[in-house]
C-alpha positions as a Markdown table, in Angstrom:
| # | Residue | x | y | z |
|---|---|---|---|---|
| 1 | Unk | -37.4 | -83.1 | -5.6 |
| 2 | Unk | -38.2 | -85.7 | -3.1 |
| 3 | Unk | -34.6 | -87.6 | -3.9 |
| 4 | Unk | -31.1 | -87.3 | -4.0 |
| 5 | Unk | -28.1 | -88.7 | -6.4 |
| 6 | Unk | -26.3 | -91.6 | -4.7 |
| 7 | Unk | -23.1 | -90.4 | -2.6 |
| 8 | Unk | -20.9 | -91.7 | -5.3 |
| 9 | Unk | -19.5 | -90.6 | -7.6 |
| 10 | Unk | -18.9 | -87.4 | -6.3 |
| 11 | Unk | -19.1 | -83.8 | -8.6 |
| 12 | Unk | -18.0 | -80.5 | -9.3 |
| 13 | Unk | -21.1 | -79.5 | -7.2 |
| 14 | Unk | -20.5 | -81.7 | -4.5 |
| 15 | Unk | -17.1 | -80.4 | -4.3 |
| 16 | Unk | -18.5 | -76.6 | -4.1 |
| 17 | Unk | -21.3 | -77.6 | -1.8 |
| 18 | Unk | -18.8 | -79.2 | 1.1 |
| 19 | Unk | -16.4 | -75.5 | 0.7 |
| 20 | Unk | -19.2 | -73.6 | 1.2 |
| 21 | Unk | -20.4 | -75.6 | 3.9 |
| 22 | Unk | -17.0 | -75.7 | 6.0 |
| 23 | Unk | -16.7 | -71.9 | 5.3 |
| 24 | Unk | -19.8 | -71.3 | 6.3 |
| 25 | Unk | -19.9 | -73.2 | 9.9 |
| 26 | Unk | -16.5 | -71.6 | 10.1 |
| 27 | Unk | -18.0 | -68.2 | 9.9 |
| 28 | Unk | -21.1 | -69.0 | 11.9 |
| 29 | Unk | -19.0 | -70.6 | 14.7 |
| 30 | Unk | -16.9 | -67.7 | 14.8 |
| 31 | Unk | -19.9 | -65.8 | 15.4 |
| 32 | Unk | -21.3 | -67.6 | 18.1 |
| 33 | Unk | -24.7 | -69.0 | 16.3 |
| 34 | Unk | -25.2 | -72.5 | 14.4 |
| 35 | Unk | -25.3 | -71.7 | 11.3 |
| 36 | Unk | -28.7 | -73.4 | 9.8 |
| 37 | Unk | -29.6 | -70.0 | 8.0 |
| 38 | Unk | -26.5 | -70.6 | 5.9 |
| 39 | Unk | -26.9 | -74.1 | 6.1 |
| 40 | Unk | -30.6 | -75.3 | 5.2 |
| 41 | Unk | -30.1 | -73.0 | 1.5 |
| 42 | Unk | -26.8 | -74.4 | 0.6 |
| 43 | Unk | -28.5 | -77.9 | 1.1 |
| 44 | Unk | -31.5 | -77.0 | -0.9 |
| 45 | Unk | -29.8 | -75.1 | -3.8 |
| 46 | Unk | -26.1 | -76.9 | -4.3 |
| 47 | Unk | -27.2 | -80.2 | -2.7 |
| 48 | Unk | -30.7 | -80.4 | -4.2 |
| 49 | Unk | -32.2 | -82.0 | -1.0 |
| 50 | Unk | -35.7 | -81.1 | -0.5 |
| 51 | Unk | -36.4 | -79.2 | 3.3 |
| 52 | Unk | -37.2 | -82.2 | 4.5 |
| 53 | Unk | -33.9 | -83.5 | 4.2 |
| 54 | Unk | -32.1 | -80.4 | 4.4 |
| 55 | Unk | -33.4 | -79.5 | 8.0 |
| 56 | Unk | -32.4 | -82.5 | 9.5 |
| 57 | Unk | -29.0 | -82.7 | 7.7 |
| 58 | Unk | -28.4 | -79.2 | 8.9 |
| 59 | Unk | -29.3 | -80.2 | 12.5 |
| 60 | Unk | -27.1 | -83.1 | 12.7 |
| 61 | Unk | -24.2 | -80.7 | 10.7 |
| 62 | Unk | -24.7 | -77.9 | 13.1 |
| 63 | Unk | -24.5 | -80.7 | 16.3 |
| 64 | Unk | -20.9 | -81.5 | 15.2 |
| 65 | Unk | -20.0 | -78.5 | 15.0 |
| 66 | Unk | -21.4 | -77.8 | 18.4 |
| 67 | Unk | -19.4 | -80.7 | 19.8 |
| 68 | Unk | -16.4 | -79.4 | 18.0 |
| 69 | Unk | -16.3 | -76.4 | 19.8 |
| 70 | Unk | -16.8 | -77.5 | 23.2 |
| 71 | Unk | -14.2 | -79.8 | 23.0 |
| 72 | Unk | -12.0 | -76.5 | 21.9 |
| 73 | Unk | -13.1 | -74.0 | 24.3 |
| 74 | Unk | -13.5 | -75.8 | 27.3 |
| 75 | Unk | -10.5 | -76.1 | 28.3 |
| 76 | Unk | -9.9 | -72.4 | 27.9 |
| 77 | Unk | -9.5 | -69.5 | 30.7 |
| 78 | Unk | -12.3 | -66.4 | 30.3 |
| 79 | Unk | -10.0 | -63.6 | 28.7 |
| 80 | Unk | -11.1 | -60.7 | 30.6 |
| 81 | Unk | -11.7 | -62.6 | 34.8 |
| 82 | Unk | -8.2 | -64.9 | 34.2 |
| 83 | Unk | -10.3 | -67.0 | 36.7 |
| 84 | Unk | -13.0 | -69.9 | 35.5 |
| 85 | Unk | -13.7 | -71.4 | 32.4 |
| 86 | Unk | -14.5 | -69.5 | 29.2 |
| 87 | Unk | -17.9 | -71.2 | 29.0 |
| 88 | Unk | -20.6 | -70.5 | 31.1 |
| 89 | Unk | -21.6 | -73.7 | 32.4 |
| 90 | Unk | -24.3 | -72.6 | 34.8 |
| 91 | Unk | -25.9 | -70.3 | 32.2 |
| 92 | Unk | -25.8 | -73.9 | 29.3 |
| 93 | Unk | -27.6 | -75.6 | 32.2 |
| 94 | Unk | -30.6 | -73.2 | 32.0 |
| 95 | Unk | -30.6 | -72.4 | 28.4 |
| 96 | Unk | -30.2 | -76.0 | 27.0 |
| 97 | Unk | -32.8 | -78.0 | 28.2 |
| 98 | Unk | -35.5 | -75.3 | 26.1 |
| 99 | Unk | -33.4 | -75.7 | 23.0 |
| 100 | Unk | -33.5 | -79.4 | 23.2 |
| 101 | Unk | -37.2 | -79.6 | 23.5 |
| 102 | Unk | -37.3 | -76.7 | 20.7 |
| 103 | Unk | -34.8 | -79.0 | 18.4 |
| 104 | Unk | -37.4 | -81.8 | 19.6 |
| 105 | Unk | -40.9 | -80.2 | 18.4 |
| 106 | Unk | -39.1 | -79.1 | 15.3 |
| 107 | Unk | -38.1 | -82.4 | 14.1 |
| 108 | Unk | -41.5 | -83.8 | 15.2 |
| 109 | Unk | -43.4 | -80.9 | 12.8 |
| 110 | Unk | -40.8 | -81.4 | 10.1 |
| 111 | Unk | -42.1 | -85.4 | 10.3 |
| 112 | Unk | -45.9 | -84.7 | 9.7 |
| 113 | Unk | -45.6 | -81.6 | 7.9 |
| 114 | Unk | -46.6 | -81.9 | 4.2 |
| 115 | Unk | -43.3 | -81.0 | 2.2 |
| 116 | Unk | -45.2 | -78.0 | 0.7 |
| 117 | Unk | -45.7 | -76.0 | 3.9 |
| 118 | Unk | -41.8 | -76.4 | 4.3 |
| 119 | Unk | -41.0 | -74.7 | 0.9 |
């Protein structure tokens, strides 16, 4: 704990880790929620990371996916109205500025948090 094997080369594990990872955000995005409950324990028990690195590297996972899936659903037509966009626009405006600073205070705790409190 506390470090990780260099990028390259990769392994069998690697390999396993990035699946279950894709499947994962796949299902989680299909559901409508991030993902870092399926995330942060894949990182700690295929990857090895310790939670200090698997938080983070969750975060930053779960933000592409995020991105993703605007780009995707933006564009498209609410399925029951036929009128106005699929995404709530008005309703991201209120709830995303309290996530951010949530997201915010989390990383800061995860910074001065001893590594034991995480696990």
């Amino acid at each position: 704990p506390g470090h990780h094997k260099f990028l390259w080369p990769l392994n069998v594990w690697d390999g396993v880790g990035f699946v279950l990872a894709a499947l994962g955000l796949m299902i989680a995005a299909s559901g409508g929620i991030g993902g870092g409950g399926i995330l942060v324990p894949l990182y700690l028990i295929v990857f090895e990371f310790d939670a200090k690195h698997a938080i983070p590297l969750s975060n930053i996972t779960i933000f592409g996916g995020a991105i993703a899936n605007t780009i995707l659903n933006a564009q498209k037509i609410h399925p029951t109205r036929k009128i106005g966009p699929c995404i709530d626009w008005d309703l991201m405006l209120v709830m995303e500025p309290l996530t951010v600073a949530g997201a915010v205070v989390g990383v800061f705790i995860n910074k001065v948090v001893p590594q034991l409190v995480l696990t």
